[in-house]
N, C-alpha and C positions, 0 to 999 in steps of 0.2 A: 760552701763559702767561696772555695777558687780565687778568680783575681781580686774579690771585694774584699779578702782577709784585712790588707791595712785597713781600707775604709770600715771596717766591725771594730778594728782592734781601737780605732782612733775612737770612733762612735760610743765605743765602751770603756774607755777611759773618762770622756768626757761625761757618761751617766753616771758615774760617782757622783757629780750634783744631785743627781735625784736619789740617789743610797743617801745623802743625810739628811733630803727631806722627810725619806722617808724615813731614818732612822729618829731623828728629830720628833716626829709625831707619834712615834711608837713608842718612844721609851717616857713620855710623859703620860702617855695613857696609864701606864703602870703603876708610874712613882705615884702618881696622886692618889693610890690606895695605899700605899705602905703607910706603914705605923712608924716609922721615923723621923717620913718626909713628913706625918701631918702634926707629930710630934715639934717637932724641930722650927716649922712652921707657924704653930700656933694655933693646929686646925682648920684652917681658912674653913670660911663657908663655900654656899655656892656662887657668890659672886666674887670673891674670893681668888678663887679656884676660877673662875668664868675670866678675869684677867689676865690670871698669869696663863693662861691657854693663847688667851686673842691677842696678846703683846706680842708675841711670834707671827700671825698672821698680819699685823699692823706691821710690823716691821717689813714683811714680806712685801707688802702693796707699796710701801715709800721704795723699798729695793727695785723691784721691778719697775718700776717707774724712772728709777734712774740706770738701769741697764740699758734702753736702749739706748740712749745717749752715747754711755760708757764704751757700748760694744762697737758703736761706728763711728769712735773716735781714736779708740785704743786700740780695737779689735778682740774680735769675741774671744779668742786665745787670752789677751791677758786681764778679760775684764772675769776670765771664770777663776784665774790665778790671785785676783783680788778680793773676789766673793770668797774664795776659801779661807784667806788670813781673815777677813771682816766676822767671818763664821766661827772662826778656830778661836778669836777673839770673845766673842760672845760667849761660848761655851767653856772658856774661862772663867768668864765674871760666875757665871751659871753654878757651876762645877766647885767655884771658893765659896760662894753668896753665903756670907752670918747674916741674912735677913729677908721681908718679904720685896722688899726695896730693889736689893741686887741682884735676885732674883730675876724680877719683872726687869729692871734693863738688861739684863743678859738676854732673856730670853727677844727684847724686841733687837738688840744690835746682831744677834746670830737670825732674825729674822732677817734683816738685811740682807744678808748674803747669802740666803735660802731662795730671797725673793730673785735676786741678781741672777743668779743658779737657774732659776723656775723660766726666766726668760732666755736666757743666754744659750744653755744648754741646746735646747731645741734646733736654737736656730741654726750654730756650732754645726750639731748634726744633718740636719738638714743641706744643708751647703757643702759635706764635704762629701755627701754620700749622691749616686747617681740616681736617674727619676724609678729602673725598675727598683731597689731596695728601700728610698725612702720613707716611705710607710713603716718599714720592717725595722730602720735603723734607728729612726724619730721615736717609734712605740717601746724599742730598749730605757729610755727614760725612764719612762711609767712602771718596767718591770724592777730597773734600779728603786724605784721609792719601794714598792711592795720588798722588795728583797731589806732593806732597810730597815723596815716596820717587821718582819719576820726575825729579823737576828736581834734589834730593840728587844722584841716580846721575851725574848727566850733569853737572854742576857738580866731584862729586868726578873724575870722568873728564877734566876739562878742567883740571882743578888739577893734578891726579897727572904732568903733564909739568914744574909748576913743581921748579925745583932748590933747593930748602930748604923753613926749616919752614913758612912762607904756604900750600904745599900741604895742609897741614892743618890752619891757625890761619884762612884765608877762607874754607873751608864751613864750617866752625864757627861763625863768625861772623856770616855772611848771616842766620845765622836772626834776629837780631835786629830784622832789615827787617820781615819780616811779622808778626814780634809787635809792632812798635810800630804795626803799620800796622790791626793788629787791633784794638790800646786806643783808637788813636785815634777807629778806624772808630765803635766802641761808644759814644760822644757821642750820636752823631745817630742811635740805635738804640732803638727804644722799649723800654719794659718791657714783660714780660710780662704781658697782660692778665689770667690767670690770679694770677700773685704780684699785684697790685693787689688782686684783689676777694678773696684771701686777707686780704689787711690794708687791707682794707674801705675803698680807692681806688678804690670804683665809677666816679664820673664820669672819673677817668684811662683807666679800664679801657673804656671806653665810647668816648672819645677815640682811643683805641688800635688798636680793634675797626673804628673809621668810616673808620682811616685805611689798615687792611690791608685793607681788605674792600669797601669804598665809596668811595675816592678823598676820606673826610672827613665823606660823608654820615651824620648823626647818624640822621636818621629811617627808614636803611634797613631791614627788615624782616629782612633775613636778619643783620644787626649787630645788630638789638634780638634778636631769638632763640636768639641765640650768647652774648650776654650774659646771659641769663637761664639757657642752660642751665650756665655757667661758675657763675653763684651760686649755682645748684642745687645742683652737682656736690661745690662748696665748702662749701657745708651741710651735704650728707650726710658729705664727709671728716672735717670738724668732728665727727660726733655718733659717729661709729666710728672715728677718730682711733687710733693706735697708740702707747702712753701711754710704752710702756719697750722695749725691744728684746728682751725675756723676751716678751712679745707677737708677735713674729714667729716664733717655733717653737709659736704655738699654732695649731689649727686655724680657719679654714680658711687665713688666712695663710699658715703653715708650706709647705704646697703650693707655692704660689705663689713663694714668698721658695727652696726648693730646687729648684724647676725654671731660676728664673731663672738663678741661680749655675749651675746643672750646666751649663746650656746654652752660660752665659760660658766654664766654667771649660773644657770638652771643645775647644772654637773655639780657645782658646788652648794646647789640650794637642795638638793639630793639628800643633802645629810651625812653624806660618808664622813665627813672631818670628824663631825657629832659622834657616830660610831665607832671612827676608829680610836678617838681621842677618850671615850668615857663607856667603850664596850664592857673592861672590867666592872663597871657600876651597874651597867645595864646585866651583863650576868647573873653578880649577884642579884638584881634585883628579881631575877627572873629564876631563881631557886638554888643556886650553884653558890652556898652562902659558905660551905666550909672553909677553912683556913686554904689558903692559896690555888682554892680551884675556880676563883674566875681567873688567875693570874695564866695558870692550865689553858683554861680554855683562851685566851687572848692567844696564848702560843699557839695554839691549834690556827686561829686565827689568822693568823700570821702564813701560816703555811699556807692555809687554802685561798687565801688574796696573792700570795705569788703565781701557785699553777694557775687558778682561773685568770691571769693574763696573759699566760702561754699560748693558748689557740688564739686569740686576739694579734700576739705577736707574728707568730707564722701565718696568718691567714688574710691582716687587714688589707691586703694590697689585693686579695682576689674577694672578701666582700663586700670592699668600700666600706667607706669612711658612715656611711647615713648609715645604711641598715647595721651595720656591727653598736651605734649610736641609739637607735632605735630599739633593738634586741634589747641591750645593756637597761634602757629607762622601763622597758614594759616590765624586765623584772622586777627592777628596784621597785616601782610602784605595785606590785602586787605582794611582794614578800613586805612588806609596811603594811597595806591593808590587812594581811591576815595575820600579822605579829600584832597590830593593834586591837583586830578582833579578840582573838583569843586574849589579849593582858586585859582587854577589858569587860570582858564577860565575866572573866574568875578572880579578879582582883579583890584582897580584901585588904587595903590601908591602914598600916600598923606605921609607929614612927618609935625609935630608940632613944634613949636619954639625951645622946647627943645629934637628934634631929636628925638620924637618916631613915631616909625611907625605906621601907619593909613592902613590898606588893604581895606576898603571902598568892603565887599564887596555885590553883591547884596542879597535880602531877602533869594531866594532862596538856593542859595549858604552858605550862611552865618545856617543855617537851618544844614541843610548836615556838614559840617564842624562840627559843636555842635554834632549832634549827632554822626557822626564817631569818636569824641576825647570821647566820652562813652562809645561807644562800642570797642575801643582800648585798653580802661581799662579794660572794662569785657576777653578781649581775653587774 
């Protein structure tokens, strides 16, 4: 770590945003099997159940959309101090909700601020961290959400014995802790040396620069050349600036602005939300029907998506961004082919009074399917 310590310390303060996305998606994978929450609820069906999921990620897409605005107005520092009240907010209504109503707007006003978080964070990091570690410091994110979705899992697994509704109204809840722990944290978090010498806060930026990079040192040579290349950078943004958003489908832009998206949009068309959000279903369905062992295995779950983004974390900066991209899709697309072969060979469709579905399917099968939803996650 050496003299990049502030820059990780900083870097990992500001991936608490991604611990409550990730905690956020973890711990409703959960509840939506408990017997409290479907009590309490009214049973939702699957469409049901199919909203109060997507009102989070709807929220999420309005949030981001207004974070960038936020963050090069206000600055990424305090637009992440606002996602967290907006978040802590949300998870309030969530956490009180007597209905399926307050519910669904809890869950889309804390999408808000997840979304906000989803954008901000990155770029936060990215900006305060130098070019050899930012690969290393930006991919802390992604390990904050896995870590998130790991203590969710095992938190909902430890509730799921309580007898009423607490079992689903204290992980709901918790998330509050580390969003307030995140606003707080962001006090004593500098600004982005970048957004400074955007709004021509050189000497701040300079300040900034001395104290991620030099332990304070003003005259240090690789802080004065960091800074100069940041004003540069910010110069040329300035003089090729992107005036209207009709500008981003013109050449050579357009490239750029359709690769990004595809790349988002495909990683998410993967199916991992799917997975991670209704894995407990997919368990049972796949023969782990005893009382609270698909909730078991979600925990398991949880573990094995944290370590498998550990070599990702250490390593993206010496295999690049494509081929680590590449590796990650060939699995995902093979562990789906053979999880679907096998459920659909052996499947025999049985359905329960209250219309859940049964796959019945046989040992072997049922085996394979478990471990391919594992190794989907590790890819």
């Amino acid at each position: 770590m050496g003299k990049h310590a502030q820059t990780y310390l900083v870097g990992a303060v500001s991936a608490l945003g991604g611990f409550l996305f990730g905690y956020d998606t973890g711990v409703m994978s959960s509840i939506l099997e408990m017997d409290h929450w479907k009590t309490f609820f009214h049973n939702p069906q699957s469409v049901g159940v199919g909203v109060i999921v997507s009102l989070l990620t709807a929220g999420c897409f309005v949030g981001s959309l207004c974070a960038g605005w936020l963050a090069d107005n206000f600055s990424r520092k305090r637009t992440i101090m606002l996602a967290s009240i907006v978040f802590s907010i949300g998870v309030a209504i969530q956490c009180g909700s007597v209905n399926r109503a307050m519910l669904i707007v809890g869950r889309f006003v804390a999408g808000l601020g997840v979304g906000c978080l989803s954008m901000t964070v990155p770029i936060f990091q990215s900006e305060i961290s130098p070019a050899q570690i930012r690969g290393r410091l930006v991919s802390l994110q992604q390990w904050a959400i896995t870590w998130g979705m790991l203590v969710a899992f095992w938190v909902d697994y430890g509730c799921s014995f309580i007898e009423s509704n607490a079992s689903w109204r204290i992980p709901i809840g918790i998330q509050i802790v580390p969003a307030m722990t995140l606003f707080l944290a962001m006090f004593f978090m500098p600004y982005s040396p970048r957004w400074l010498v955007d709004h021509d806060k050189i000497e701040e930026a300079h300040k900034v620069l001395a104290r991620l990079r030099a332990n304070g040192d003003f005259n240090n040579l690789e802080v004065m050349e960091e800074l100069e290349d940041i004003k540069e950078a910010v110069r040329v943004e300035r003089e090729t600036a992107v005036r209207s958003y009709m500008e981003l489908f013109r050449f050579p832009i357009r490239r750029r602005i359709v690769l990004g998206v595809v790349i988002q949009a495909l990683q998410q068309l993967t199916g991992i939300n799917v997975i991670l959000y209704f894995s407990p279903t997919i368990f049972k369905q796949s023969g782990l029907s005893k009382d609270g062992a698909s909730l078991l295995a979600q925990g398991i779950n949880g573990v094995v998506n944290m370590l498998a983004t550990i070599p990702a974390i250490l390593w993206i900066d010496r295999w690049g961004r494509r081929k680590t991209v590449m590796f990650g899709s060939l699995g995902c697309g093979l562990t789906y082919f053979i999880k679907s072969m096998a459920t659909a060979a052996t499947q025999r469709k049985t359905y329960d009074e209250d219309g859940t579905l049964n796959l019945n399917l046989s040992p072997g099968s049922s085996y394979v399917a478990i471990v391919m939803m594992y190794l989907f996650v590790i890819s």
